[in-house]
MIZAPA-496705 format. One record per residue (C-alpha): z, x, y; residue in three letters. Coordinates in steps of 0.25 Angstrom, whole numbers. Layout:
! MIZAPA-496705
<c3=Z&c1=X&c2=Y&resn=ALA>
...
! end
This chain:
! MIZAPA-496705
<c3=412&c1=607&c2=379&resn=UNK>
<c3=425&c1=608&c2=375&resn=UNK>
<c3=425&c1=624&c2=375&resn=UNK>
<c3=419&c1=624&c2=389&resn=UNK>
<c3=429&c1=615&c2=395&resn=UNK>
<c3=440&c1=624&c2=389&resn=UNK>
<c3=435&c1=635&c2=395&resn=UNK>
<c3=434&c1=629&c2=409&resn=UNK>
<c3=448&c1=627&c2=407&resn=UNK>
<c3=452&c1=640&c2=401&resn=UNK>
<c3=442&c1=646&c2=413&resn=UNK>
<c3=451&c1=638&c2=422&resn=UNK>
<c3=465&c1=641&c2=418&resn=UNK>
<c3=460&c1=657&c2=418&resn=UNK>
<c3=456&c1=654&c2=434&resn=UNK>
<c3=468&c1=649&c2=436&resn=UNK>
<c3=476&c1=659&c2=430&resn=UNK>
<c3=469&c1=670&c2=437&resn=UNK>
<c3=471&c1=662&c2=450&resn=UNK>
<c3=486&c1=661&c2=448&resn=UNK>
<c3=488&c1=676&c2=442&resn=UNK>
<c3=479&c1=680&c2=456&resn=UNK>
<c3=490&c1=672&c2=463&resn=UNK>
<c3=502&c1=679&c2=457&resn=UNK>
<c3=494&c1=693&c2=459&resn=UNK>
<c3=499&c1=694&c2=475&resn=UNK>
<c3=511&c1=703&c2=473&resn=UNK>
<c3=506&c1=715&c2=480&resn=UNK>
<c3=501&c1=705&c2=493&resn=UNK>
<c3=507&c1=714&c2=507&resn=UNK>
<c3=520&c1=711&c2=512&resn=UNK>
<c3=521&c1=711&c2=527&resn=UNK>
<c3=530&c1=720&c2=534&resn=UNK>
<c3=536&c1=709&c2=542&resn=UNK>
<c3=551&c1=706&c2=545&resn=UNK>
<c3=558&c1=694&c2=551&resn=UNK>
<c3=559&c1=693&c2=565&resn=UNK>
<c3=572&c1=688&c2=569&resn=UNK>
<c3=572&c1=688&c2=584&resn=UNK>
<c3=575&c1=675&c2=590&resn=UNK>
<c3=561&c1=672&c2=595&resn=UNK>
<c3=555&c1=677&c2=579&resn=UNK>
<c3=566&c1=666&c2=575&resn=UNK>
<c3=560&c1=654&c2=583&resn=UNK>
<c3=547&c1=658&c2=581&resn=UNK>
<c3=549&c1=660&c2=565&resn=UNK>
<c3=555&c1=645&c2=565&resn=UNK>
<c3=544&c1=639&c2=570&resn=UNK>
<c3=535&c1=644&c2=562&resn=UNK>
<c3=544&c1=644&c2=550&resn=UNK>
<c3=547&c1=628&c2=554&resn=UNK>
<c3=533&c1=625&c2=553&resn=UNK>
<c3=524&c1=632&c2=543&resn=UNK>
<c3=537&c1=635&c2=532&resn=UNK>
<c3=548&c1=624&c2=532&resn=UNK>
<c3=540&c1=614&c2=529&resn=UNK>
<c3=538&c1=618&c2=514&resn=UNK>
<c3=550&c1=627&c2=511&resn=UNK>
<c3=561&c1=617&c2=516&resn=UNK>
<c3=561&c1=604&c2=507&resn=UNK>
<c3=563&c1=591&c2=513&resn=UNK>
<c3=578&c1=590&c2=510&resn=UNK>
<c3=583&c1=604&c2=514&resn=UNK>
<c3=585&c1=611&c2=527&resn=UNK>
<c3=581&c1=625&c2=521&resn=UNK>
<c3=569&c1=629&c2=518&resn=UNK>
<c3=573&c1=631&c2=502&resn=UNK>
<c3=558&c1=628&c2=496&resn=UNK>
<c3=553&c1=615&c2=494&resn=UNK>
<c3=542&c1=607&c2=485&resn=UNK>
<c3=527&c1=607&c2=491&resn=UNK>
<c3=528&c1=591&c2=491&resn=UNK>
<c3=516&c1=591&c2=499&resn=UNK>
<c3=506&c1=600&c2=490&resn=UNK>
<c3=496&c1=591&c2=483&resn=UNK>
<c3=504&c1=590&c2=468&resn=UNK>
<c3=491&c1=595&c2=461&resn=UNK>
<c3=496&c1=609&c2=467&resn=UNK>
<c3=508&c1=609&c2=457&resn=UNK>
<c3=525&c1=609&c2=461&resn=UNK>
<c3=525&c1=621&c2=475&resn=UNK>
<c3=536&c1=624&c2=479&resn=UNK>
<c3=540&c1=633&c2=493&resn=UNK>
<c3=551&c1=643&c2=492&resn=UNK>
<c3=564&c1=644&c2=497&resn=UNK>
<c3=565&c1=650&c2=509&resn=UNK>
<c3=581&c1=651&c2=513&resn=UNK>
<c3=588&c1=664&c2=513&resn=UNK>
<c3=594&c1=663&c2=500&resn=UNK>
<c3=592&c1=678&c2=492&resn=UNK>
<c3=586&c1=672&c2=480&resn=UNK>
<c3=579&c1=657&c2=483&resn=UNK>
<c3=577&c1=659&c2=495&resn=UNK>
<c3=571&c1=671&c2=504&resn=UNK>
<c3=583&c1=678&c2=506&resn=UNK>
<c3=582&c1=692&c2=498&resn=UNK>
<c3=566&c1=692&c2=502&resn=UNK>
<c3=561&c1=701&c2=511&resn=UNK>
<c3=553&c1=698&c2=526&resn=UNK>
<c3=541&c1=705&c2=519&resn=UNK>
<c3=541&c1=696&c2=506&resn=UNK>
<c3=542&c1=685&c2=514&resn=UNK>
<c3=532&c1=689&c2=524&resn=UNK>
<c3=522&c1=691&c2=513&resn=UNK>
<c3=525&c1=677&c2=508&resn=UNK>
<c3=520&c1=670&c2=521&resn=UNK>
<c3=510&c1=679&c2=524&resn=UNK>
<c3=503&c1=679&c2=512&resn=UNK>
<c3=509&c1=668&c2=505&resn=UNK>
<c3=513&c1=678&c2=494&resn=UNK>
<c3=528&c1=676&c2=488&resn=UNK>
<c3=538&c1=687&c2=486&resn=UNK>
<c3=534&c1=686&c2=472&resn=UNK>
<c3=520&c1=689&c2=475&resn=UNK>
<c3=513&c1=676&c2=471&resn=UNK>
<c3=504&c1=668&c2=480&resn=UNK>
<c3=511&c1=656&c2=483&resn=UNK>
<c3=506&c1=642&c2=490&resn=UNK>
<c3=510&c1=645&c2=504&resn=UNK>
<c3=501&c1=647&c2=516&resn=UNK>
<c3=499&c1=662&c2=518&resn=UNK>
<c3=501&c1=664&c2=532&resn=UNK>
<c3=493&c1=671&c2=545&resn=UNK>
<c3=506&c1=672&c2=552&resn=UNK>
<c3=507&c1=683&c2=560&resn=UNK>
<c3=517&c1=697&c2=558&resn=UNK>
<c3=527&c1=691&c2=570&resn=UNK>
<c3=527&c1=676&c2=565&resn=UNK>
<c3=529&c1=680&c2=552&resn=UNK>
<c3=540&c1=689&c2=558&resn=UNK>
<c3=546&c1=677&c2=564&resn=UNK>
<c3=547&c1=667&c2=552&resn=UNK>
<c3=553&c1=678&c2=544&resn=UNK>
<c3=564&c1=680&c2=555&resn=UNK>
<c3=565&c1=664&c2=555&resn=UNK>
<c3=566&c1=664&c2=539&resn=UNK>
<c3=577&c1=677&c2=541&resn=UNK>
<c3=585&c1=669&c2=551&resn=UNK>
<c3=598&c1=660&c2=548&resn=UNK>
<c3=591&c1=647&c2=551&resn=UNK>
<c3=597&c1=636&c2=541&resn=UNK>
<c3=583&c1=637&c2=535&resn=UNK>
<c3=585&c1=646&c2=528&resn=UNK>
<c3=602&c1=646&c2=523&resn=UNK>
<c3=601&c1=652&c2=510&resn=UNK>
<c3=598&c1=640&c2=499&resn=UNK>
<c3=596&c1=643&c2=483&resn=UNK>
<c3=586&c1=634&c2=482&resn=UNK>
<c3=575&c1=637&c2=471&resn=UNK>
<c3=563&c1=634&c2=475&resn=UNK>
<c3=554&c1=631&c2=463&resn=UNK>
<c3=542&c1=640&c2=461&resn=UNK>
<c3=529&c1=632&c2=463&resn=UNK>
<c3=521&c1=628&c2=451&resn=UNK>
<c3=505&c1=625&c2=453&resn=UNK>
<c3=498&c1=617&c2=445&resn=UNK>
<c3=488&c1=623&c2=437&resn=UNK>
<c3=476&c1=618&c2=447&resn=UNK>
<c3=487&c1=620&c2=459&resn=UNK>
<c3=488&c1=634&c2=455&resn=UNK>
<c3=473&c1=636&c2=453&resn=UNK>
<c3=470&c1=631&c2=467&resn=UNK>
<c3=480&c1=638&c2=474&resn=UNK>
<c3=474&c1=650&c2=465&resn=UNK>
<c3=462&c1=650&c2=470&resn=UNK>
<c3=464&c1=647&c2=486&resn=UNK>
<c3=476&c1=656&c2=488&resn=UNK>
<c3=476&c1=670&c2=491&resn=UNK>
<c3=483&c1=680&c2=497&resn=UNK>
<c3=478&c1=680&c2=513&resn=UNK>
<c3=471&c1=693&c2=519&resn=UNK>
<c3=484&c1=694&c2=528&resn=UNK>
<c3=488&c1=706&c2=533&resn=UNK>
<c3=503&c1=710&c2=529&resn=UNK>
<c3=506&c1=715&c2=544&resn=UNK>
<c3=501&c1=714&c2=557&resn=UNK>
<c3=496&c1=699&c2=558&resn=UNK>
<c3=498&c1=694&c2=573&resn=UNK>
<c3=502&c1=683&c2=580&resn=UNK>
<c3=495&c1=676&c2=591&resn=UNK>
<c3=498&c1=676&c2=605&resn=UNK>
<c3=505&c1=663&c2=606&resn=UNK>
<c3=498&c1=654&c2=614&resn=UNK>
<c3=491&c1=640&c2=615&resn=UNK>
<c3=477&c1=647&c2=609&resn=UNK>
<c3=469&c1=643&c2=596&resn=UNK>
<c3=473&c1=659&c2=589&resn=UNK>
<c3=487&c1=655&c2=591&resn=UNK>
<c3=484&c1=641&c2=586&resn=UNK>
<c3=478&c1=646&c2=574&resn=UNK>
<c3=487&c1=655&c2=571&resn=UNK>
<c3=499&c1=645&c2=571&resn=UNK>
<c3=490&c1=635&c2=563&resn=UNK>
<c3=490&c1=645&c2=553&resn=UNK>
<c3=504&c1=649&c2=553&resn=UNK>
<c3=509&c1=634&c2=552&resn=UNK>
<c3=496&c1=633&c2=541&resn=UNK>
<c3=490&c1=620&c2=548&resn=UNK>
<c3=476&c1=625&c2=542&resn=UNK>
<c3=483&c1=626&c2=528&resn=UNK>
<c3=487&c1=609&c2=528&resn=UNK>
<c3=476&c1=605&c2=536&resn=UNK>
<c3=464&c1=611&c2=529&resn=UNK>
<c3=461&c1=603&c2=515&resn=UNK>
<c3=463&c1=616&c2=504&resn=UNK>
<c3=471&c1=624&c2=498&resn=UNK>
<c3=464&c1=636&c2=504&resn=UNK>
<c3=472&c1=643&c2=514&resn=UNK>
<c3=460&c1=649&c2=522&resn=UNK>
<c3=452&c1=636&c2=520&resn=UNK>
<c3=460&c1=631&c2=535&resn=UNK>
<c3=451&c1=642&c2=541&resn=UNK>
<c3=438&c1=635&c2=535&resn=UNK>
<c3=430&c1=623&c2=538&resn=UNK>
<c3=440&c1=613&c2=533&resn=UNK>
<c3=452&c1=621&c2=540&resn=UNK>
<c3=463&c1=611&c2=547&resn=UNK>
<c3=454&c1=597&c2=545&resn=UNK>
<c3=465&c1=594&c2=535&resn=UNK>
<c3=463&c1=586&c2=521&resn=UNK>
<c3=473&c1=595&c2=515&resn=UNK>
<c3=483&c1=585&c2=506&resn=UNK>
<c3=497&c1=586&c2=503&resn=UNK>
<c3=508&c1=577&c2=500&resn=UNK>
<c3=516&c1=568&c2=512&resn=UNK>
<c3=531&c1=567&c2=511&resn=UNK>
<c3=526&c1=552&c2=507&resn=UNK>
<c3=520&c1=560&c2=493&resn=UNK>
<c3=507&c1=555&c2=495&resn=UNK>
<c3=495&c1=564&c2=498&resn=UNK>
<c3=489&c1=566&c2=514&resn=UNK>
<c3=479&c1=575&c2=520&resn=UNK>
<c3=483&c1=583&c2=531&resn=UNK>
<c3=475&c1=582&c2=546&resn=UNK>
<c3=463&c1=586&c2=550&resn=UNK>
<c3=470&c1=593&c2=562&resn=UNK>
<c3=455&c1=599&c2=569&resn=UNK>
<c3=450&c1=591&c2=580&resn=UNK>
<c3=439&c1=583&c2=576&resn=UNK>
<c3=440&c1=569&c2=576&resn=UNK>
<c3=447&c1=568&c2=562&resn=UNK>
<c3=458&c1=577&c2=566&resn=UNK>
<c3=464&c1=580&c2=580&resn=UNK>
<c3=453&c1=575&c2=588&resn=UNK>
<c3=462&c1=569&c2=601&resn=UNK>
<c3=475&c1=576&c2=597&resn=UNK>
<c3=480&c1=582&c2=612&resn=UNK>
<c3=490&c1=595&c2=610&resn=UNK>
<c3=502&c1=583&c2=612&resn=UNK>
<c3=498&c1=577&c2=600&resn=UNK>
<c3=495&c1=589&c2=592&resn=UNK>
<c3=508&c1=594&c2=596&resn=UNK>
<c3=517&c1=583&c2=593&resn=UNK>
<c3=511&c1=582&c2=579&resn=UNK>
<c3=512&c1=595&c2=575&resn=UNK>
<c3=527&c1=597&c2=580&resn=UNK>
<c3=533&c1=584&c2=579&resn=UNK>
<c3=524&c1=576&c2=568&resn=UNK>
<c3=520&c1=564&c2=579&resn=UNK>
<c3=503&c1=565&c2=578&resn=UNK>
<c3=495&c1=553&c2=586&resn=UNK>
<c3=496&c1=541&c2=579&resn=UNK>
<c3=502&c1=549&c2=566&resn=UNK>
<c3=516&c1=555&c2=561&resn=UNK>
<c3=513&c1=568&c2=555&resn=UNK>
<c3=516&c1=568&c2=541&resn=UNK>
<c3=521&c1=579&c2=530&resn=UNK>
<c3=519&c1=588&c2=525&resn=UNK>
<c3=516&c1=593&c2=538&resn=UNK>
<c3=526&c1=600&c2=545&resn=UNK>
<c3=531&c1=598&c2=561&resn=UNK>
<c3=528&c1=611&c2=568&resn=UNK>
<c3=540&c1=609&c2=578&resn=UNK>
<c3=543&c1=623&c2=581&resn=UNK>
<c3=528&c1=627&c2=588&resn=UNK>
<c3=529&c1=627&c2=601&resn=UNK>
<c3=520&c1=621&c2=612&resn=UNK>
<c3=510&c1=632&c2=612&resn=UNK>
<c3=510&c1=633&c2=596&resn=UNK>
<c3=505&c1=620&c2=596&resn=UNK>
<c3=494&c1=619&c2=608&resn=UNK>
<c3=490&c1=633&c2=601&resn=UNK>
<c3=488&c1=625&c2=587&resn=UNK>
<c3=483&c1=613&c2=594&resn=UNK>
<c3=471&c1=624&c2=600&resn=UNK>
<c3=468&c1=629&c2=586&resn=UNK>
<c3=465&c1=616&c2=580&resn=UNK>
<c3=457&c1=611&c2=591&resn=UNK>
<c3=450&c1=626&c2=590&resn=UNK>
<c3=445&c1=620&c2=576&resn=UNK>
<c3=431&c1=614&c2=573&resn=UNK>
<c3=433&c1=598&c2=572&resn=UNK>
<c3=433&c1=597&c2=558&resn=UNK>
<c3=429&c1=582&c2=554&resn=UNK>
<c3=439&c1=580&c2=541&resn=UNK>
<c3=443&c1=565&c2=539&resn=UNK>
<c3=457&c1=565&c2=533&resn=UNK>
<c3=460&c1=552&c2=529&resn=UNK>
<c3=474&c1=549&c2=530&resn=UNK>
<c3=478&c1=561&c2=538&resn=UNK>
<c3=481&c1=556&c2=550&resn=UNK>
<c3=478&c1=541&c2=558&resn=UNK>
<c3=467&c1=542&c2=567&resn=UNK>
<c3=473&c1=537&c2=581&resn=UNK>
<c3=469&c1=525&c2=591&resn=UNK>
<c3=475&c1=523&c2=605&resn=UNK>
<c3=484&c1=513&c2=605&resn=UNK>
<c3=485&c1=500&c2=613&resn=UNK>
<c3=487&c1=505&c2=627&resn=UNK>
<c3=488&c1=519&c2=623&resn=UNK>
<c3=482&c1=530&c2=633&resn=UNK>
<c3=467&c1=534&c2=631&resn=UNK>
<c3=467&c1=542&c2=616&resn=UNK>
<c3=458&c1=552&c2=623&resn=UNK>
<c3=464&c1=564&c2=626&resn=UNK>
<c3=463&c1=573&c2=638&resn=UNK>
<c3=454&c1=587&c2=635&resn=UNK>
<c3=463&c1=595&c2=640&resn=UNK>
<c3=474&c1=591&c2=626&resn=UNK>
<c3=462&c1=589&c2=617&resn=UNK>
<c3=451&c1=596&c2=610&resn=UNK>
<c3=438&c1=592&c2=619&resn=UNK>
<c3=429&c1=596&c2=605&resn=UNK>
<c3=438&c1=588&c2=597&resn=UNK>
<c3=435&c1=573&c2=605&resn=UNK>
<c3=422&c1=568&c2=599&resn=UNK>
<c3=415&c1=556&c2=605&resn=UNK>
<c3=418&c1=542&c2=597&resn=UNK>
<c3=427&c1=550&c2=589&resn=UNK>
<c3=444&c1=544&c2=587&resn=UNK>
<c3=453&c1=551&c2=598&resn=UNK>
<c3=469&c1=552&c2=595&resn=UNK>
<c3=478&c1=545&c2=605&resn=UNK>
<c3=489&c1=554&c2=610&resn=UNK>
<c3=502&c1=554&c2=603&resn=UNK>
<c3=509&c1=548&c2=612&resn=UNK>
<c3=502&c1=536&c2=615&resn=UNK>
<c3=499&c1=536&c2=599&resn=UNK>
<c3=515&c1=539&c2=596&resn=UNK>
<c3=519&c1=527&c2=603&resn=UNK>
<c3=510&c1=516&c2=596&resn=UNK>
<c3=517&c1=522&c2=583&resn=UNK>
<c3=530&c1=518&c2=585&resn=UNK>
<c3=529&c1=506&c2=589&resn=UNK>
<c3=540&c1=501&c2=596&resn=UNK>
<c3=546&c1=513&c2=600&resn=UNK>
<c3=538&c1=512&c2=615&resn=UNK>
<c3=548&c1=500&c2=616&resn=UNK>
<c3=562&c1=504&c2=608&resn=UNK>
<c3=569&c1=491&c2=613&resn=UNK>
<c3=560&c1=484&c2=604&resn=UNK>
<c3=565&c1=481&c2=589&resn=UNK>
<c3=559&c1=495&c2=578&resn=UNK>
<c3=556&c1=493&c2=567&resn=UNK>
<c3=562&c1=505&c2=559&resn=UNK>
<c3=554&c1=503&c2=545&resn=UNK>
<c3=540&c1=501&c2=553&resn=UNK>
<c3=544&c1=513&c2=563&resn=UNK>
<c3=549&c1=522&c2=552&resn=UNK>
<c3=534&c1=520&c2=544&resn=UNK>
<c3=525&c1=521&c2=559&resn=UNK>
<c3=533&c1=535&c2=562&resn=UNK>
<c3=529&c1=539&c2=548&resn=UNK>
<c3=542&c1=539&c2=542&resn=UNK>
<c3=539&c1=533&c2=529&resn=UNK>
<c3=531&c1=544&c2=525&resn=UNK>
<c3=542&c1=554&c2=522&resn=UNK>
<c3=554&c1=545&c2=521&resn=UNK>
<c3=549&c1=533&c2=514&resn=UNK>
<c3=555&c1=531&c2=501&resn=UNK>
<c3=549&c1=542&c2=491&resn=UNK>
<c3=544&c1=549&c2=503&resn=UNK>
<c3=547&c1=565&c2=506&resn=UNK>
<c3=559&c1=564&c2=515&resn=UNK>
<c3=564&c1=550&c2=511&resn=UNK>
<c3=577&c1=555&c2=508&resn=UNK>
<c3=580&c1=560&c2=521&resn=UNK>
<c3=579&c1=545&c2=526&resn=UNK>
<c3=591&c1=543&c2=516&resn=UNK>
<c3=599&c1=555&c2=522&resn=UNK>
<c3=596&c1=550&c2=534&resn=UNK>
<c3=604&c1=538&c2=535&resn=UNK>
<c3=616&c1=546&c2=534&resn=UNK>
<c3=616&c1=549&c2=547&resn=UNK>
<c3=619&c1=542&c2=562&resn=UNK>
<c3=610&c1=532&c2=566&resn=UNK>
<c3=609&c1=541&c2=579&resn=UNK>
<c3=607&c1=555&c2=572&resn=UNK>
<c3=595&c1=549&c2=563&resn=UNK>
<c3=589&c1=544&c2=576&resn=UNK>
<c3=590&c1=558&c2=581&resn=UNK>
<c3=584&c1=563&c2=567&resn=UNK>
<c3=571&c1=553&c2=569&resn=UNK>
<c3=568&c1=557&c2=582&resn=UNK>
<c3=568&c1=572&c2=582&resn=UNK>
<c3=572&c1=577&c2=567&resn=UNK>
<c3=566&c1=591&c2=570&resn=UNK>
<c3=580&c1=593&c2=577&resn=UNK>
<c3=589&c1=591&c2=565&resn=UNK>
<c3=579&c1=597&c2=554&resn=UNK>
<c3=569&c1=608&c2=563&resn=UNK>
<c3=558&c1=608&c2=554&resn=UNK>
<c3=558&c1=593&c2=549&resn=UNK>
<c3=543&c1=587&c2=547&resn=UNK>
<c3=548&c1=575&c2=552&resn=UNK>
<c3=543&c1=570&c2=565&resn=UNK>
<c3=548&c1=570&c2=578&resn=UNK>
<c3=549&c1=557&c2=583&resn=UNK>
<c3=559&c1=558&c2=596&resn=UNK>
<c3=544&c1=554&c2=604&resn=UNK>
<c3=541&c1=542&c2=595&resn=UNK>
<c3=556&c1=538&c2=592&resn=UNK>
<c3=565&c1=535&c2=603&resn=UNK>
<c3=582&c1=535&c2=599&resn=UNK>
<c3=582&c1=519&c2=600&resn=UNK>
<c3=571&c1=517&c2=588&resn=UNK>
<c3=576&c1=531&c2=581&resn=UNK>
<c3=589&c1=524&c2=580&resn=UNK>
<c3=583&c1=510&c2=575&resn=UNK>
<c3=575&c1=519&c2=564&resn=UNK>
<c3=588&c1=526&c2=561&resn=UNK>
<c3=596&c1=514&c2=558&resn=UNK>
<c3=584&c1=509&c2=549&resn=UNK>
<c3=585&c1=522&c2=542&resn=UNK>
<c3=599&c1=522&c2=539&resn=UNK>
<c3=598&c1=507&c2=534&resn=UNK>
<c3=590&c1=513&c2=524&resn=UNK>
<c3=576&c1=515&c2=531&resn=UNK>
<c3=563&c1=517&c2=522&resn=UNK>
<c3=571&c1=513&c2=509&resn=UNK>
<c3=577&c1=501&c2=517&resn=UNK>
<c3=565&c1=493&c2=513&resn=UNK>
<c3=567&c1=487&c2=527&resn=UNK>
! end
């Protein structure tokens, strides 16, 4: 007995170690003959896409460069990951690499030393791929030269067997991949789903092709919140247990400013604030393209109920999927009408706020709760104007661009920005009060 279950072990360790060795065995993967495109219109599109599907894991919580940061929201069972430093510096950073190396990393998820690492390989097209090069060349203040060193990443040993056994080099050409004409269609849709890897979080696997089978975007995939607790991310079909309801408004404002009916958005997601009006309709077709996928996540996200007085929850064909209305079945309320019952008094500012109670109903607490992600920003933040922190609540995307924090200007008006700034100077979450 004991000889067989040493060999089921030694058996083991050998898989895995083949696995791994397979992994470091990449080196001669193609690199594409792409070059930054640095033209002004290359620049804004190259942002965008860096903003959404990059900055959010290579800029760390306390930095304004995108210098590498810890995974905080891998699963721990994973191991310690790490992203790189992605800032100009010649040696830490990207600075002495050249467009083709990197062009290879992001395409096929294949670093400049030739080993596989755990990063989304991507479908983006030859001209996309062009402009987020030009974006990363350009002397954005992203990317000021910084010496930080990121650590390499470490699996564990089973971390490192499952990444082993569903991660692979994708079937990608190294040139010629295209970009869809832009417009509000479901090809577009898809292809911006996949460049901003929405299948990847919201499909429950480690499989990157496993978004294109029959579990793709129901969500169940788990990670970590900036609270350090585990959550599951949104089924984001249309069947009843995800979308079901959402109009292009709601979709819109959740994906771009972090508001969703009846719900704040919460990390790790990031906030897609750089896609434009047609960049989100064309999403918002692809996923009500999908078949309904019944997946119950629990915790994911608050079913909605009108509120008291609040418009008719249904909404009008013409801003929802008709296949995804089922008879008997829960129906969101618009974000609007669900917006305002969230906050309280906000419909009636000339009424005393309660900043504490306000600061937990805008979901504050779960990134700047004591021990929380982002906690020490709060700290920070009382160093400044009672009239500058206000402005910070409403609409931080204007002092950091790619912030995941909400943007409440709709929710919070100055008067009740000022009253949570003052609570927040006075000492806020860690006030006890």
């Amino acid at each position: 007995m004991r000889r067989r279950v040493l060999s089921a072990v030694y058996g083991t360790l050998l898989v895995g170690s083949a696995l791994l060795s397979g992994c470091a065995s990449v080196a001669n993967t193609a690199y594409p003959p792409i070059q930054a495109d640095r033209t002004p219109e290359a620049l804004k599109r190259g942002e965008s896409i860096f903003r959404g599907a990059c900055e959010g894991c290579h800029r760390g919580p306390d930095s304004q460069r995108v210098t590498g940061a810890p995974m905080k929201d891998a699963p721990g069972w994973l191991g310690t990951l790490y992203t790189a430093n992605l800032t100009s510096h010649p040696t830490t950073g990207i600075g002495s690499a050249k467009d083709e190396e990197l062009a290879r990393v992001i395409r096929y998820g294949v670093s400049r030393d030739g080993r596989l690492i755990p990063m989304p390989s991507s479908i983006m097209g030859d001209k996309d791929l062009a402009a987020v090069l030009g974006f990363m060349r350009s002397q954005h203040p992203l990317f000021e030269p910084d010496a930080t060193v990121a650590p390499r990443t470490d699996f564990s040993f089973l971390g490192g067997l499952a990444f082993g056994l569903v991660t692979r080099v994708p079937d990608h050409p190294a040139s010629g991949m295209p970009v869809p004409p832009k417009g509000p269609t479901v090809e577009y849709g898809r292809y911006m789903a996949s460049v901003l890897d929405c299948g990847g979080c919201h499909t429950d696997s480690l499989d990157p092709e496993a978004a294109n089978g029959s579990k793709g975007y129901s969500g169940g995939r788990e990670f970590l919140g900036a609270d350090g607790k585990p959550i599951r991310s949104a089924n984001i079909t249309f069947d009843a247990t995800g979308l079901q309801g959402w109009s292009l408004e709601d979709f819109t404002r959740a994906v771009r400013d972090g508001l969703a009916p009846g719900a704040i958005v919460r990390y790790p997601m990031p906030r897609y604030r750089g896609a434009d009006d047609v960049d989100m309709q064309a999403m918002y077709e692809f996923l009500r393209s999908l078949p309904l996928r019944r997946h119950e996540v629990p915790g994911a996200r608050p079913h909605s109920v009108p509120a008291p007085g609040a418009p008719s929850a249904r909404v009008v064909p013409a801003s929802t999927s008709t296949q995804a209305l089922e008879p008997g079945s829960p129906v969101r309320t618009s974000a609007p009408a669900r917006l305002a019952e969230l906050v309280l008094a906000q419909a009636e500012p000339k009424k005393d706020v309660d900043p504490a109670a306000l600061f937990a109903r805008l979901g504050c607490t779960l990134c700047h709760a004591p021990g929380a992600r982002y906690h020490d920003r709060i700290a920070k933040a009382a160093g400044k104007s009672e009239q500058e922190l206000a402005k910070w609540i409403r609409n931080p995307e204007q002092f950091v661009p790619g912030t995941t924090m909400p943007t409440y200007a709709s929710l919070v008006d100055e008067p009740t920005a000022l009253a949570l700034a003052k609570w927040i100077k006075a000492g806020g979450p860690s006030s006890g009060k």
